[in-house]
C-alpha positions in Angstrom: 0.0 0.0 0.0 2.7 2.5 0.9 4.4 1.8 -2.2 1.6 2.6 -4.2 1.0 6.0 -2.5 4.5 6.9 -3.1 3.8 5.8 -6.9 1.0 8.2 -6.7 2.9 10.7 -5.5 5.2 10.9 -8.1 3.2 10.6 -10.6 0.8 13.5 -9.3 3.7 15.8 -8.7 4.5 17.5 -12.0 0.3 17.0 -12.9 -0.5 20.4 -12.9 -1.8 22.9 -15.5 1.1 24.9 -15.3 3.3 22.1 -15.2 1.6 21.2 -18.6 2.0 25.1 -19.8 6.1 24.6 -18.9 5.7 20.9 -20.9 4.2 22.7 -24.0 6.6 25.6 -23.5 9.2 22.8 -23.9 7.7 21.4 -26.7 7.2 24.0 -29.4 10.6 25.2 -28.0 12.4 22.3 -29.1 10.2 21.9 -32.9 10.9 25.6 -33.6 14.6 25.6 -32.6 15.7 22.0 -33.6 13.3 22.2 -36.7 14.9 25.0 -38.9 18.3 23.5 -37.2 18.5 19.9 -38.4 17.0 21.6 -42.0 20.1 23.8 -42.0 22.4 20.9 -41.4 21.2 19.1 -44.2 20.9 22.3 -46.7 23.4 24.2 -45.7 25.3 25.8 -48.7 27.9 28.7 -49.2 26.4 28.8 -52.6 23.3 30.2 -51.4 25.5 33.7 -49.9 26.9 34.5 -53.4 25.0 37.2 -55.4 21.2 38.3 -53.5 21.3 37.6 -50.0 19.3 34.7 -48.7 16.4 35.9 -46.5 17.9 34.7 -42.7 19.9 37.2 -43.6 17.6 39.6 -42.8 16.6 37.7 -39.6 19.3 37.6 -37.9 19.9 41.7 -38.8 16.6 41.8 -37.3 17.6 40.7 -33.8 21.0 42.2 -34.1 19.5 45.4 -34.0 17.1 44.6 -31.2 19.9 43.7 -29.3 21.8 46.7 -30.1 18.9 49.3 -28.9 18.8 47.0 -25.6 22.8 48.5 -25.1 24.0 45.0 -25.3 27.0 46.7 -26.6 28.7 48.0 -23.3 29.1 44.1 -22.2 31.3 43.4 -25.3 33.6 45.6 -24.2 34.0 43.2 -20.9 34.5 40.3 -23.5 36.6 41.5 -26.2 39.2 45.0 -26.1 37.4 46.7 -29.0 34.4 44.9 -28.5 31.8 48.0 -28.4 33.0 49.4 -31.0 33.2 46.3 -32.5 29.1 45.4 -32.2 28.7 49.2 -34.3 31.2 48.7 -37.2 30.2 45.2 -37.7 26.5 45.7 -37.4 27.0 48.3 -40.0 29.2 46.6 -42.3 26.6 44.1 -43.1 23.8 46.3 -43.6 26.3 47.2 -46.0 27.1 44.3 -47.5 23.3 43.0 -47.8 22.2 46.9 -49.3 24.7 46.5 -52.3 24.1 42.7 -52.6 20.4 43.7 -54.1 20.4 47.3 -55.8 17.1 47.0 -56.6 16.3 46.9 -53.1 15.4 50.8 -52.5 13.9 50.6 -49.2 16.3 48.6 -47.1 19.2 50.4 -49.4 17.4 53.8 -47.0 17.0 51.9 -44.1 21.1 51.5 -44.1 22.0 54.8 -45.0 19.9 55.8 -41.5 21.0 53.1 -39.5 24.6 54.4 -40.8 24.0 57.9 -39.8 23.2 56.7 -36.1 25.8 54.7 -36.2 28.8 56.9 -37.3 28.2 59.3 -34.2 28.6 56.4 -31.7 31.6 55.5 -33.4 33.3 58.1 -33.3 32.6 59.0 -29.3 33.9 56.0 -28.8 37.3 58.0 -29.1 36.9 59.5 -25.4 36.6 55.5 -24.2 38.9 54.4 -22.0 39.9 51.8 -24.3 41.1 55.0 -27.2 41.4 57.7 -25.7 45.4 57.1 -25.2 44.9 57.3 -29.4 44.3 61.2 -29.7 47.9 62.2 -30.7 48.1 59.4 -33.3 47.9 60.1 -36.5 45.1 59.6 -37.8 43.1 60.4 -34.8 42.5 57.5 -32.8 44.4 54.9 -34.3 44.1 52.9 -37.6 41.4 50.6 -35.9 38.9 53.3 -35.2 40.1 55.7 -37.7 40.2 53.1 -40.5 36.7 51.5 -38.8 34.6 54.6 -39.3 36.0 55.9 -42.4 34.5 52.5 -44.4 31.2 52.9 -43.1 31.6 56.5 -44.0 32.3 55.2 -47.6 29.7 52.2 -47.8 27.7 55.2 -47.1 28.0 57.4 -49.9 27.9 54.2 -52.1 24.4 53.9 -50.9 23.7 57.1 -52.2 24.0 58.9 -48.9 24.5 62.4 -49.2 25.1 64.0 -45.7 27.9 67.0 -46.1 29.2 66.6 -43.0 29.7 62.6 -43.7 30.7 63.2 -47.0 33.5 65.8 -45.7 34.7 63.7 -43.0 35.1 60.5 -45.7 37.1 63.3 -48.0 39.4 65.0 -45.6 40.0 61.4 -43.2 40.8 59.5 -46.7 43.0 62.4 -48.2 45.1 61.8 -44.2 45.5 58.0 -44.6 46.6 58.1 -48.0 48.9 60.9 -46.3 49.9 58.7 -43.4 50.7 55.5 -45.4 52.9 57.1 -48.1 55.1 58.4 -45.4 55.6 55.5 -43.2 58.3 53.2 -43.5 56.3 50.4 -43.1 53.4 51.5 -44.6 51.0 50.3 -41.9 49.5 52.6 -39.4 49.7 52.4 -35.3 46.2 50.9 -33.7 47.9 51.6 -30.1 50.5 54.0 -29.7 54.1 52.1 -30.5 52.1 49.1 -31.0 51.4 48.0 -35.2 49.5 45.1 -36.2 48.9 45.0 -40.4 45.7 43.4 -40.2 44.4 46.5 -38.0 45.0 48.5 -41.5 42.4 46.3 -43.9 39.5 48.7 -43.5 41.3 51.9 -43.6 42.7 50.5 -47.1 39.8 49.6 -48.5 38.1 53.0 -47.4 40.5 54.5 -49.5 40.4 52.4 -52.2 36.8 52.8 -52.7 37.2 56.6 -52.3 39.3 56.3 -55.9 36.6 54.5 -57.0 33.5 57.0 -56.1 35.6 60.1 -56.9 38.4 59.4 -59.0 41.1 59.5 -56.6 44.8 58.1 -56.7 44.9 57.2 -52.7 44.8 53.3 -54.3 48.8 53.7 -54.7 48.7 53.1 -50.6 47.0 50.0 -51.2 49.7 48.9 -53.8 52.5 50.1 -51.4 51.0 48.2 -48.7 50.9 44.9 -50.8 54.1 44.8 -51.9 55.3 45.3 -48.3 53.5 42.8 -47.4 55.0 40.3 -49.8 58.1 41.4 -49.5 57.9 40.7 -45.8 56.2 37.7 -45.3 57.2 35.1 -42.5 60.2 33.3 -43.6 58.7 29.7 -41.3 55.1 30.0 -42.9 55.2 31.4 -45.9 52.0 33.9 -44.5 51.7 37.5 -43.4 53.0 38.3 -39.8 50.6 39.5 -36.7 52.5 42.4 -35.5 55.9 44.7 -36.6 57.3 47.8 -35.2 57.5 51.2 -36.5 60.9 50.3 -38.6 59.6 47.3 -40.1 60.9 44.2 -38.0 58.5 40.8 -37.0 57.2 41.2 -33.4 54.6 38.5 -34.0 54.8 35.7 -36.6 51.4 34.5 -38.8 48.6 33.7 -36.5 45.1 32.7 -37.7 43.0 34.9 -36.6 44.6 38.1 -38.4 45.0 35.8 -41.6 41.5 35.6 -41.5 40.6 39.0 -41.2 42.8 40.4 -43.3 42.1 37.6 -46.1 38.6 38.8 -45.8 38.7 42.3 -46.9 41.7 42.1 -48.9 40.2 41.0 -51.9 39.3 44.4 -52.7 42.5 46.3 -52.5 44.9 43.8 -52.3 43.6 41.2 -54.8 47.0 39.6 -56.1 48.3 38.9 -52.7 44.9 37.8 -51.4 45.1 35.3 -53.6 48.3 33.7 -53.0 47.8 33.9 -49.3 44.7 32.2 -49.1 45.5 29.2 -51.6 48.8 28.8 -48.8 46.2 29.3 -46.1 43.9 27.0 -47.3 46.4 24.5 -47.8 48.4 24.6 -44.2 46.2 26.0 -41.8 42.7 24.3 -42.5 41.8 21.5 -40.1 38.8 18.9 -41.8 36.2 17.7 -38.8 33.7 15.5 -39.9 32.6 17.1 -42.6 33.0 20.7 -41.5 36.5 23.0 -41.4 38.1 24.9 -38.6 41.2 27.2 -38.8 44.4 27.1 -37.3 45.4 29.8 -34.7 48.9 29.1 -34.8 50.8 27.5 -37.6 51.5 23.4 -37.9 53.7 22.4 -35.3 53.5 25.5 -33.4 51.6 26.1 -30.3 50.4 29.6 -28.5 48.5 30.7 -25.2 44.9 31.4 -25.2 43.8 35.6 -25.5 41.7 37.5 -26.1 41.9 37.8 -29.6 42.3 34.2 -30.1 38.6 33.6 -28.8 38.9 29.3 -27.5 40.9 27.1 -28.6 40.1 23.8 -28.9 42.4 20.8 -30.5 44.3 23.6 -32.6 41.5 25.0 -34.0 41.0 28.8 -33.0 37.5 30.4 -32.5 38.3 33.9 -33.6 40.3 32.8 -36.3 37.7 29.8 -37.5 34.6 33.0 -37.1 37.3 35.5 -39.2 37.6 32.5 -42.0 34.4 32.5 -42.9 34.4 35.8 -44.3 38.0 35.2 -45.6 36.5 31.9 -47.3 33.7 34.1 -48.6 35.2 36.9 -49.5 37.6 34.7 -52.1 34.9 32.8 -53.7 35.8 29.8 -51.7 32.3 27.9 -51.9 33.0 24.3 -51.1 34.9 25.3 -47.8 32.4 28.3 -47.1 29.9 25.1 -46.8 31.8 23.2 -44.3 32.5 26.5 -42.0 28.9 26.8 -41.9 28.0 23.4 -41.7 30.4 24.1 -38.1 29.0 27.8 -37.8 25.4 25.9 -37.2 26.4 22.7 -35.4 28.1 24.7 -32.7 25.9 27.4 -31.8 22.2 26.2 -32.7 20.5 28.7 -34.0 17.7 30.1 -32.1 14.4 31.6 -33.9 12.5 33.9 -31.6 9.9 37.1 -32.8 12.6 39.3 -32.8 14.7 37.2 -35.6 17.3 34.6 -35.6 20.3 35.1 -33.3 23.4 32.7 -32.8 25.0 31.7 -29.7 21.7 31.6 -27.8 21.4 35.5 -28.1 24.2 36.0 -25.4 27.0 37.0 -27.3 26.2 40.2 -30.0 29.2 40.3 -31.1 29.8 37.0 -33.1 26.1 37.1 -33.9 27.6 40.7 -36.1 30.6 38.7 -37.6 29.1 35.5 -38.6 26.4 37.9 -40.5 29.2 39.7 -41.9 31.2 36.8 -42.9 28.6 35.2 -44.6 27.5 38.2 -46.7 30.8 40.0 -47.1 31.4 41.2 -50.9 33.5 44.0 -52.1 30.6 46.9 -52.5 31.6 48.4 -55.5 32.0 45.5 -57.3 28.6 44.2 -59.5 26.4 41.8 -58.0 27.3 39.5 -61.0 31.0 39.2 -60.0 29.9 38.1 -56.6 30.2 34.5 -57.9 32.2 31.8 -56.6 35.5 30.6 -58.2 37.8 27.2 -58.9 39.4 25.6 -56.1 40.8 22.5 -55.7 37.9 19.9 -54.1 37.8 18.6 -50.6 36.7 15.5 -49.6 33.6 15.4 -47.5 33.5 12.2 -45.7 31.9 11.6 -42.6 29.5 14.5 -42.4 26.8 12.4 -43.4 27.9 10.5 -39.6 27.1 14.0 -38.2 23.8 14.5 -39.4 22.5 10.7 -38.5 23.7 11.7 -34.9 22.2 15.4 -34.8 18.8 14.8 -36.2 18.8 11.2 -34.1 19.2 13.5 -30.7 16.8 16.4 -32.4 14.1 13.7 -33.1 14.6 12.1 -30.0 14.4 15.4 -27.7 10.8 16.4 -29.5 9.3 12.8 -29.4 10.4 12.9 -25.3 8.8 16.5 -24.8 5.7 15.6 -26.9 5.0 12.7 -25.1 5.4 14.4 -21.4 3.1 17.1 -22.8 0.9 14.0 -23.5 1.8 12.2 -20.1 1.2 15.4 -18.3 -2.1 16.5 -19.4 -4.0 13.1 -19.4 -3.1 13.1 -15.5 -4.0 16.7 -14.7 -7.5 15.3 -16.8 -7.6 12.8 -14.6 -6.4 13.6 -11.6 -8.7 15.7 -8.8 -8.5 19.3 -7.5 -6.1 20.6 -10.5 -7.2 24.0 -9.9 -5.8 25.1 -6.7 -5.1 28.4 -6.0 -1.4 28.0 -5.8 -1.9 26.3 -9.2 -3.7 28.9 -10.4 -0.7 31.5 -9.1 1.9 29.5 -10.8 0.2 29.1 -14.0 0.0 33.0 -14.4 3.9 33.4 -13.4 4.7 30.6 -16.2 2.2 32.5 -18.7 4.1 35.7 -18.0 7.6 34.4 -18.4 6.4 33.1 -22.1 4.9 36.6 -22.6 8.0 38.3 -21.6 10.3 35.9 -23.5 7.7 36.9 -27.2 7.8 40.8 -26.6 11.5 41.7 -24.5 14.7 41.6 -27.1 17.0 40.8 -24.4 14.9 38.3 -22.3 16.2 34.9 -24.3 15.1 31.8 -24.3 17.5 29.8 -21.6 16.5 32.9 -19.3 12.4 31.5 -20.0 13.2 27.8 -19.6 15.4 28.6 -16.3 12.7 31.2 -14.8 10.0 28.3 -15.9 12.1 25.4 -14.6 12.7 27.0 -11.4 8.7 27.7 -11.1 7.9 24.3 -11.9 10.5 22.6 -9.3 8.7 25.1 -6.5 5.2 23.9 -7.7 6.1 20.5 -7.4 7.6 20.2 -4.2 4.6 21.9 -2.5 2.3 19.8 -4.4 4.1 17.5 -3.7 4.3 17.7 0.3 0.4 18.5 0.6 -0.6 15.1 -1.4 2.1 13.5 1.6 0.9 15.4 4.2 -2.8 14.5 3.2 -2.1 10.5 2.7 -0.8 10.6 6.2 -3.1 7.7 8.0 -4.6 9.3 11.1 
């Protein structure tokens, strides 16, 4: 007899209404995320970034820029150096990118020039920071990194047709002073820190100039080529790749290292084509790592090993986070299709994309910042350049084995997690049908508190969903133990 009890016990414990609300919760939850996420691993294609845009792109800009208007900026500084600044450029960059992917697009082709001219303000303050205020006697004011930053958007601006005097002055006299700047230095590259030079910290200032030639017939491009041939002429003697870091007379502080590769890789197919393309068929060669199908990068070169920082992002068996997020856009950004598949095959099997009201977002929402670059990387493009050249191009094939071992294993769990949740939704229900006084007033309480959380977690940006199933669990726990020590406390024999 006792046994029994305690059977009923347990079974009534969770039988509430609001423990089936939580169920549900669960339920759709785990359809609507793992859905779209086991498609995604079997469709997956960097094909499908070349030329227009595919419409997630949208999406996730969509929750980027909630996220952005609920200040999750100021935390990325905690994460990452620049890492404010960081959540502007990058959010801008791609609205960028996806505005000049579809011309014909006049209303979102508006909708980034505005976003740009909110933008560009916040950028610049961001020179009385802590982290750039040191920069005011550089030349150019700031540093190359926010100098070189803001003077791109300022140019992705005008090519959107933006006509602002005061934006289009700034982009004139801040271009005529980097083409100024780089001509004069030794070794052509720019300080981001005072005394402290790092090459890939000059991409975007180069390419702001460079387009600058190309909206108003300028000759600044002649930095670009100066820079390029430095670059090649100085390459690191063990790897064959551009170095991290040099001092102001020219000499290797810092050897290649993946994550600068891959940013610079990605932008410099627009004003350093020749070298981009030599770099990244050696990079592509040396410092890819195949995983099951998918493709992570190297932060240090073969048979070399580092120490974790910042700037590195986790590294995990060799592979480096920063420089595997970077490679994306470096593998899109030089027509690199077959590997641009296999980084996103990783890109999605590593962060499993959430869908929520507000969009798409990566990571679980928690992290802005590589939400920006792995929107960026995926629909990077040189902006001047026609939509029709945004095609991929011939490199050698690389075998895909064992991804198909992957996806068996992925949509085995997916499948399994919503049959599991389905069925206590099922479970769950038939005993609250079944089982007497349901509708207590603690019940009652509780269901309200779990309907509110799932209200909260549709209309609030920055309320995500592992903050709804946490608040939810926690609710549910409390129900159940209470529930659970009346039904005790009432089988008690007199």
């Amino acid at each position: 007899m006792t046994s029994i009890r305690h059977g009923q016990v347990r079974k009534t414990e969770s039988a509430t209404p609001a423990g089936v609300l939580v169920r549900i919760f669960i339920a759709v939850s785990l359809c609507w995320f793992f859905g779209p996420w086991l498609l995604s691993l079997v469709w997956t294609s960097g094909a499908t970034w070349y030329g227009r845009v595919p419409w997630e792109a949208k999406e996730q800009l969509r929750s980027i820029r909630y996220r952005l208007e609920a200040s999750d900026t100021t935390r990325m500084n905690e994460m990452f150096y620049e890492g404010k600044l960081f959540t502007y450029t990058f959010y801008g960059f791609s609205l960028v990118n996806i505005a000049t992917a579809d011309p014909s697009d006049a209303e979102f082709r508006k909708f980034a020039r505005q976003e740009i001219v909110s933008l560009l303000p916040k950028i610049v303050g961001e020179l009385d920071s802590p982290q750039f205020s040191p920069n005011r006697h550089l030349k150019p004011v700031g540093g190359v990194i926010l100098a070189g930053q803001a003077n791109l958007l300022r140019a992705g601006y005008v090519l959107l047709g933006g006509d602002d005097p005061d934006i289009v002055k700034a982009y004139h006299d801040v271009s005529s002073e980097l083409h100024e700047e780089f001509m004069s230095r030794t070794s052509v590259s720019l300080e981001s820190y005072p005394q402290m030079i790092w090459p890939v910290d000059n991409c975007c200032a180069l390419e702001s100039i460079r387009l600058h030639d190309s909206l108003f017939g300028t000759s600044y491009a002649e930095a670009c080529q100066r820079w390029e041939q430095w670059m090649t002429d100085h390459l690191d003697p063990t790897t064959g790749m551009m170095v991290a870091q040099i001092s102001s007379g020219g000499d290797t502080l810092k050897g290649s290292r993946g994550c600068a590769l891959s940013w610079s890789l990605a932008f410099m197919p627009g004003f350093a084509p020749d070298l981009a393309h030599s770099q990244y068929e050696r990079y592509r060669r040396d410092w890819f790592i195949p995983v099951w199908g998918t493709t992570g990068i190297r932060e240090w070169p073969p048979d070399q090993e580092g120490y974790i920082d910042p700037d590195t992002g986790p590294i995990v068996f060799g592979i480096g986070g920063a420089a595997s997020g970077f490679g994306i856009a470096a593998a899109k950004s030089n027509g690199d299709s077959e590997q641009l598949t296999r980084m996103l095959r990783g890109l999605e099997l590593t962060t499993v994309p959430l869908w929520s009201f507000h969009g798409k977002h990566m990571f679980g929402g928690l992290i802005l910042l590589a939400d920006e670059i792995s929107l960026w990387g995926r629909t990077i493009r040189v902006w001047d350049a026609p939509v029709s050249q945004d095609q991929p191009v011939s490199w050698p094939p690389v075998n895909k084995s064992g991804y198909w071992l992957v996806m068996i294993v992925c949509i085995t769990i997916g499948l399994g997690l919503i049959i599991a949740s389905i069925r206590s939704v099922i479970l769950t229900a038939r005993a609250v049908w079944l089982g007497p006084n349901s509708w207590t007033v603690a019940t009652q309480i509780t269901l309200v508190i779990n309907a509110a959380i799932c209200v909260t977690w549709m209309t609030v940006p920055e309320f995500h969903w592992p903050y709804a199933i946490l608040g939810m669990g926690i609710v549910d726990i409390v129900e159940r133990r209470v529930l659970a020590r009346c039904i005790r406390n009432t089988s008690m024999p007199e």
